[in-house]
C-alpha positions in Angstrom: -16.8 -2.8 -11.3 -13.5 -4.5 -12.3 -10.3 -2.8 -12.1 -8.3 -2.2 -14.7 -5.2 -4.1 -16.1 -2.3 -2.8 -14.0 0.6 -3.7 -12.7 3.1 -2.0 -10.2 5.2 -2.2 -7.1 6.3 1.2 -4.9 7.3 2.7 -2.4 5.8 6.2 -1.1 10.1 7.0 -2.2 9.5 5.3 -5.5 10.3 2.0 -6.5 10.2 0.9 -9.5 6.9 1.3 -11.9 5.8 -1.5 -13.9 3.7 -1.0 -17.2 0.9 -3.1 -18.2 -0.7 -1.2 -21.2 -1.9 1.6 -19.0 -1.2 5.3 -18.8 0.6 6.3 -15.7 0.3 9.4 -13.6 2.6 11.9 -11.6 3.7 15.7 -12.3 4.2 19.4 -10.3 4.2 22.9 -10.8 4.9 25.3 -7.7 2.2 28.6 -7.5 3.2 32.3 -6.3 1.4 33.0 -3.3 1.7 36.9 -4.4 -0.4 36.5 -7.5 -4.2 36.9 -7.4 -6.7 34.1 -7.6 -6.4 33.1 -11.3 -9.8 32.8 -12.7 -10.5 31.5 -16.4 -9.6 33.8 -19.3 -11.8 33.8 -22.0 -14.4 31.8 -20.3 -16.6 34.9 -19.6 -19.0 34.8 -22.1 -22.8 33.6 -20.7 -23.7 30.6 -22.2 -27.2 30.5 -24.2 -29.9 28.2 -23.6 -29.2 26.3 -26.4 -26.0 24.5 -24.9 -28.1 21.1 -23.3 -24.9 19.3 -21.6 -22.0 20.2 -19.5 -19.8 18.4 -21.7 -20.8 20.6 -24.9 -19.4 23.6 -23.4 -16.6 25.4 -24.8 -13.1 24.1 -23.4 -14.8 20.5 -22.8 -12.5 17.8 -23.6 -14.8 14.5 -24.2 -13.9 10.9 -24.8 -16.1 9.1 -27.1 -16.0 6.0 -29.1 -14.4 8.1 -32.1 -11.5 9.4 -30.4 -10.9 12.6 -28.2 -12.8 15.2 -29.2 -12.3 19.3 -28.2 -14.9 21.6 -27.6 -14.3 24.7 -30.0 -14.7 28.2 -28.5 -11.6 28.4 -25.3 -7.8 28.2 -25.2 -7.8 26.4 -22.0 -6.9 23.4 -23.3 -5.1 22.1 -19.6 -6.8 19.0 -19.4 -6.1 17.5 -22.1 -3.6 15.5 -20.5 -6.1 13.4 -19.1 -7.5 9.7 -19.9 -10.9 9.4 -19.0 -13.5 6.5 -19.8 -15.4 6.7 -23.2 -18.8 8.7 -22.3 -16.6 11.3 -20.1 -15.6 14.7 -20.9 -13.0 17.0 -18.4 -13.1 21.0 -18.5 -10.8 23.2 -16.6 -12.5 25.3 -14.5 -9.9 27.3 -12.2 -6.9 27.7 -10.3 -6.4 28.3 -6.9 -2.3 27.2 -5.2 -2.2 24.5 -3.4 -5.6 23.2 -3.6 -6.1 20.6 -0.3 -10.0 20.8 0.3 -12.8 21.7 -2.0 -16.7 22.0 -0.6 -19.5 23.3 -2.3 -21.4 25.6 0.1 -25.8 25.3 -0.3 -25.8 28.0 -3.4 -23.4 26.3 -5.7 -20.2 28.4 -4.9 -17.1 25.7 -4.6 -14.7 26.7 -1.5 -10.9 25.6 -1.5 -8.7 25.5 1.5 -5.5 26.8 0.0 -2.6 27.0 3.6 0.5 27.6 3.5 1.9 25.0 6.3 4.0 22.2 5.1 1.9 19.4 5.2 2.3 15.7 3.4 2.2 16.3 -0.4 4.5 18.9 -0.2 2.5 21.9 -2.3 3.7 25.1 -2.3 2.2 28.8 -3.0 -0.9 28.6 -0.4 -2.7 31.9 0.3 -3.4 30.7 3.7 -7.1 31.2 3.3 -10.2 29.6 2.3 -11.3 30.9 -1.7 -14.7 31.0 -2.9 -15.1 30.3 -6.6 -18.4 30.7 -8.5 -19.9 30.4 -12.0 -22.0 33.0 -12.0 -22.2 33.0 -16.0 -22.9 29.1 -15.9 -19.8 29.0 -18.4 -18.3 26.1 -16.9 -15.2 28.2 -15.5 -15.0 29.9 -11.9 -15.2 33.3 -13.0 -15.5 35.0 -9.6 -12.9 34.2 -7.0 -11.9 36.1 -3.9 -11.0 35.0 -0.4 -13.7 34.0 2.1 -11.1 33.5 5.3 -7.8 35.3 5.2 -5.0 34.4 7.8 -5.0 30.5 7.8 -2.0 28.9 7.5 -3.1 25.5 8.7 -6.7 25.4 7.2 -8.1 22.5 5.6 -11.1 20.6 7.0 -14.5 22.6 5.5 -17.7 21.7 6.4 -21.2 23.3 5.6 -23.8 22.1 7.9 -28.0 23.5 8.0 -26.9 27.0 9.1 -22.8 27.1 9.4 -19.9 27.1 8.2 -17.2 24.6 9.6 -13.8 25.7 9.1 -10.2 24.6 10.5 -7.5 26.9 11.4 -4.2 24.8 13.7 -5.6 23.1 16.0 -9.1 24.5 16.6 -12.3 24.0 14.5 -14.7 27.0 14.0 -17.7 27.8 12.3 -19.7 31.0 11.3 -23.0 31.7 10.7 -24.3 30.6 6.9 -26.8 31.7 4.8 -27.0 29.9 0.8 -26.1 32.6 -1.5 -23.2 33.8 1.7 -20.1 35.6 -0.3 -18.4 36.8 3.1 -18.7 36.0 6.2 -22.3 37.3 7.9 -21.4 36.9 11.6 -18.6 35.9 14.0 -17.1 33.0 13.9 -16.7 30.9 17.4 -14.5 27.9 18.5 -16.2 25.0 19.0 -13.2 22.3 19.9 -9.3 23.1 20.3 -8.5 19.3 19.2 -5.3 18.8 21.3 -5.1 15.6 22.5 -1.8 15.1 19.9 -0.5 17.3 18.0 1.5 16.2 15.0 3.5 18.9 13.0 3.5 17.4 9.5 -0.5 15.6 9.7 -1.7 18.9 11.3 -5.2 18.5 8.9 -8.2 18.0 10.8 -10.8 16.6 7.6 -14.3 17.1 8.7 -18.3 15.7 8.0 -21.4 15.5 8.9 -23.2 11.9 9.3 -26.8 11.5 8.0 -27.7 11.7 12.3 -26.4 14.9 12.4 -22.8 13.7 14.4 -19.8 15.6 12.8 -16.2 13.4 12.9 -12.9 15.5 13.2 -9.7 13.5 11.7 -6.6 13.7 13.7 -3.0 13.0 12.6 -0.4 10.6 14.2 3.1 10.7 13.3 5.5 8.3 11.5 8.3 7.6 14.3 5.3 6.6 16.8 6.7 3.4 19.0 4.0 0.2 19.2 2.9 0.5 22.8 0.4 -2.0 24.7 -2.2 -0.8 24.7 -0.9 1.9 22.2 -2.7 5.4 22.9 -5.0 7.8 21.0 -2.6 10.1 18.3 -3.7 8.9 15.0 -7.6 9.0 15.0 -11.3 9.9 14.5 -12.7 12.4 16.9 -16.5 13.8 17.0 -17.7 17.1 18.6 -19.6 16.9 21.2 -19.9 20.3 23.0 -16.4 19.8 24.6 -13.5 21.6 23.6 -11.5 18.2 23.2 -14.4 16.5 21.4 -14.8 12.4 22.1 -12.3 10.0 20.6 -14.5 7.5 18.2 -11.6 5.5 16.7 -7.7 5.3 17.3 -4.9 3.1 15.1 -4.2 5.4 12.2 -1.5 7.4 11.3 -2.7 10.0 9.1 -6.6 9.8 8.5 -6.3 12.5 6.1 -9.8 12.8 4.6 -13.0 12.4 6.1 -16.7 12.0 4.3 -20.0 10.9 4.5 -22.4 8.5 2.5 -26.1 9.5 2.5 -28.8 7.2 2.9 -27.1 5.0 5.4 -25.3 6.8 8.2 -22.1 5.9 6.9 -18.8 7.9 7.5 -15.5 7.1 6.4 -11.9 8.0 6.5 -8.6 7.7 4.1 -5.6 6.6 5.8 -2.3 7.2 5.1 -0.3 4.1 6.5 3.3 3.6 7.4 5.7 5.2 5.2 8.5 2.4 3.5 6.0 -0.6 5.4 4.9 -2.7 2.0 7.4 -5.6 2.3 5.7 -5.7 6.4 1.7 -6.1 4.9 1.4 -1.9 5.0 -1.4 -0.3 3.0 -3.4 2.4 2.4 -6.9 2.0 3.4 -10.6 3.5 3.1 -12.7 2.3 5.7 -15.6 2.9 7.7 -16.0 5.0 10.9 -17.2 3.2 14.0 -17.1 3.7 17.4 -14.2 1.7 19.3 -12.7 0.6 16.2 -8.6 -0.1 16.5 -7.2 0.5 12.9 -3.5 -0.9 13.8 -1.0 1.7 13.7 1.7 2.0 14.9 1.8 -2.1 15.9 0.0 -3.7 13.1 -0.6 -3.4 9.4 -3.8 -5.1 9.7 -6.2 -7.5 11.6 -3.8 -10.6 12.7 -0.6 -8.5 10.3 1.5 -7.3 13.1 4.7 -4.8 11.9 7.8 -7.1 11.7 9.7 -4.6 12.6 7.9 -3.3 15.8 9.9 -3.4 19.5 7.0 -5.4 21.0 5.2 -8.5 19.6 1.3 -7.1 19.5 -1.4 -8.8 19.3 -3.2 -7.6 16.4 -6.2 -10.2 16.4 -8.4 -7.1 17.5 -7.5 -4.8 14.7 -10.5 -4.1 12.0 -9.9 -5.7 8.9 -10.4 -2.8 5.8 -12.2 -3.7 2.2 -10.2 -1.4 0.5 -6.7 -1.3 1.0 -3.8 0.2 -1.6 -0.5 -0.1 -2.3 2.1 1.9 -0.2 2.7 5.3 -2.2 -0.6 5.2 -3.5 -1.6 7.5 -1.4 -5.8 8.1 -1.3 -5.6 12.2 -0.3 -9.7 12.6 -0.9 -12.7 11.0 -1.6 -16.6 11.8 -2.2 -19.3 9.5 -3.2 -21.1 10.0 -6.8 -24.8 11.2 -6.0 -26.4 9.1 -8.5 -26.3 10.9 -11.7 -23.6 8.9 -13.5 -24.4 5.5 -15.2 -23.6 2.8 -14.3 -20.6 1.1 -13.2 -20.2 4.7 -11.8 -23.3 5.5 -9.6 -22.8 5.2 -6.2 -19.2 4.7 -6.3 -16.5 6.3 -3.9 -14.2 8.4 -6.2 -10.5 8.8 -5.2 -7.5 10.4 -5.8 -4.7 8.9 -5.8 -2.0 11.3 -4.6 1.5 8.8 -5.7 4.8 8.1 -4.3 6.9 11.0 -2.7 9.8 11.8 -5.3 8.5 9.7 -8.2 4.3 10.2 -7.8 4.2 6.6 -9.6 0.5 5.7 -9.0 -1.4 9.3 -9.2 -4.5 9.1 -10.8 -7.9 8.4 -9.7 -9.8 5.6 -8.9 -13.5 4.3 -8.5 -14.4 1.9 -6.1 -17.7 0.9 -6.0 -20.1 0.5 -2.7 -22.0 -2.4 -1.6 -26.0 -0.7 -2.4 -27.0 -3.7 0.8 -24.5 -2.5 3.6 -22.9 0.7 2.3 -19.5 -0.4 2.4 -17.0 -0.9 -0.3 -16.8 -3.7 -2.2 -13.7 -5.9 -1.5 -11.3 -3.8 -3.1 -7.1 -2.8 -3.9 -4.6 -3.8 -5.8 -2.1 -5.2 -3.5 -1.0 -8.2 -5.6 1.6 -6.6 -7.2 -0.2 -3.6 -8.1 -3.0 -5.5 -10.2 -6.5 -3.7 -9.5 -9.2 -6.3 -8.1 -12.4 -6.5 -6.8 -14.6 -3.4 -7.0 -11.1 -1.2 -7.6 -11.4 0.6 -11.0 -8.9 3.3 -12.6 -11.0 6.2 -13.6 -8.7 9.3 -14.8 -5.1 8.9 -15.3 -2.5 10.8 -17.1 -0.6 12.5 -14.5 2.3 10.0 -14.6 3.7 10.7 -18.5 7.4 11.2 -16.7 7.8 15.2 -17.4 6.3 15.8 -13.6 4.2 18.9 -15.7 0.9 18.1 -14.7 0.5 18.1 -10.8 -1.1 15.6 -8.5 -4.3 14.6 -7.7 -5.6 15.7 -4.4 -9.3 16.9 -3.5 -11.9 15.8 -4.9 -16.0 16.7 -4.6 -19.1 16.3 -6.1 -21.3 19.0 -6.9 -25.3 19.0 -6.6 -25.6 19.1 -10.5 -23.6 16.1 -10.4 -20.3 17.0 -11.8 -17.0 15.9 -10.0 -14.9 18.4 -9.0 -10.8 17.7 -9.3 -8.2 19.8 -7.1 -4.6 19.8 -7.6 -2.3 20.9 -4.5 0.9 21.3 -6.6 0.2 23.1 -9.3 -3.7 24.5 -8.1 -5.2 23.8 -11.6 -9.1 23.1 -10.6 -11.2 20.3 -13.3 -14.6 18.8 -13.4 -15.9 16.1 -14.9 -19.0 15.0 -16.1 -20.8 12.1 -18.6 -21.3 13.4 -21.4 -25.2 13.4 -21.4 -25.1 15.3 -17.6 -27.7 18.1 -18.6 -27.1 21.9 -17.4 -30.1 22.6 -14.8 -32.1 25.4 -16.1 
């Protein structure tokens, strides 16, 4: 999968954006916490059996050869901001404020973790709770939305395992007992780790999954004024639970491993760090990489394997750091990721889909990338687009549009795929919820 023809240099502040025939993304709305879940207006009516294709439902945007082309039949015309690949369509499908985490639980309903804690990306209007959407109508829209788990400020790891629910509230990770087809809680819910061993006020998210073995990884945020220390300690890192309150550390050296997700097939896990803020001129990137036990990941001494931080107080030696295969520019900012489930064509199938959150003050950059995965090992394929911003390797932009310079549209920032195959799209600063699809994805019947 090639990348596309870009070019830019940044800043997570903003520096300047360089143009190279491609649309650029940023944009932000703010949501009132005091208004109800908003659920889609005029996309109640049940759809007939004679609608074959997500993308032929009313309010579907698609991208073909021809030109962009609107499903007749809804108003909701919100995405039509977007640039998607020929053979794509995008529909809007909800709204819920500040949008950080979506999951779909076993019977199809999408959850959102919506807090209201200040948290990197700076969205406003949480309900501090966890909403459950469905599409009971199979309309394409969440017509049904209420809240699942009230009184969560700090929520945004979710996790549905064989027979639970895995949620976060602060510090500690829960679960509750879950049944598919579950619309409210059916039993208590119990602590099962009070992750402590640092606590950082603005990375306070603790992304969670399940590995194919059955091992669940807890992320856990360092901070950005962290001194390099030999041997630095454990702030920044991957945790797993284990029984134990404090779970066992797996993997130290980031600073802000905010999303964490699985591969199938392979007993692959991986994490998306957010690197050292204002660090691109020392070799500082973003990074996806791979979860493995005793893995150093750098931070706060070294940008990468053998790339120490020029301006740390010690000299480290950063020959024993893990090298990444997919590394981004500074600003970029990769908030989510989730691996397509093999529905999609090709260059698509298999690939690691990620949003692209963009540089603090300006989002230059927000959009959202493919990267494609290595069918052999399960790792990406050498990827970024460090070289002055030009996309390489298996690095590919996907949907952009977010960056037209009127900040109206939001930013990228959770992202999932659902079992029908459609790719869910959350947006923490404006809440607007959109999925994507090929256009030949059929509707299950």
């Amino acid at each position: 999968m090639k990348g596309a023809c870009t070019k830019r240099s940044r800043s997570r502040l903003g520096k300047s954006l360089i143009l190279a025939g491609c649309a650029w993304l940023s944009g932000g709305c703010h949501s009132d916490a005091s208004k109800p879940v908003e659920i889609a207006a005029g996309g109640s009516a049940p759809v007939d059996g004679s609608v074959e294709n997500f993308c032929d439902l009313p309010g579907s945007v698609r991208f073909t050869a021809a030109g962009t082309v609107n499903v007749p039949g809804s108003e909701l015309t919100r995405p039509a901001f977007l640039h998607l690949p020929v053979g794509y369509c995008v529909h809007y499908f909800g709204n819920v404020p500040n949008a950080r985490q979506l999951r779909f639980a076993p019977g199809g309903e999408l959850f959102v973790a919506s807090p209201t804690t200040g948290t990197t990306g700076g969205g406003s209007g949480g309900r501090q709770a966890i909403v459950l959407l469905a599409d009971d109508n199979r309309d394409g829209y969440g017509d049904l939305a209420h809240d699942f788990l009230s009184n969560l400020p700090s929520t945004q790891g979710l996790l549905f395992t064989a027979d639970h629910f895995y949620y976060q509230d602060g510090t500690k990770i829960l679960r509750l007992p879950y049944r598919s087809g579950d619309r409210a809680p059916s039993g208590a819910s119990e602590v099962v780790a009070d992750v402590q061993v640092y606590s950082s006020d603005l990375h306070w998210p603790k992304p969670l999954d399940q590995a194919d073995d059955g091992t669940i990884y807890v992320g856990n945020g360092g901070d950005q004024s962290e001194d390099c220390e030999e041997p630095h300690p454990f702030h920044g890192g991957i945790l797993k639970l284990d029984g134990t309150m404090a779970g066992t550390k797996v993997a130290k050296g980031f600073r802000n491993p905010i999303a964490v997700r699985c591969a199938r097939g392979k007993n692959l896990c991986f994490a998306a760090e957010l690197a050292l803020d204002y660090s691109e001129e020392a070799g500082g990137r973003e990074k996806l990489v791979p979860i493995r036990d005793g893995d150093d990941w750098g931070f706060p001494c070294c940008a990468t394997k053998d790339v120490p931080f020029s301006n740390s107080n010690v000299d480290p030696d950063c020959s024993h750091v893990a090298p990444e295969d997919a590394a981004f520019l500074i600003g970029d900012t990769p908030f989510s990721f989730d691996f397509e489930p093999g529905k999609w064509p090709a260059p698509y199938t298999g690939a690691a889909f990620v949003p692209l959150h963009g540089a603090a003050g300006s989002w230059h950059g927000a959009r959202v990338v493919a990267i494609a995965m290595n069918p052999q090992t399960g790792l990406p394929v050498p990827s970024g687009d460090l070289d002055g911003g030009v996309s390489s390797g298996g690095l590919a932009d996907f949907a952009s549009g977010y960056d037209d310079g009127r900040l109206s549209h939001g930013r990228p920032a959770a992202i999932t795929f659902a079992a029908d195959g459609r790719l869910f799209l959350g947006n923490d600063n404006n809440g607007d919820i959109f999925w994507i699809a090929p256009l030949e994805l059929p509707i299950p019947r």
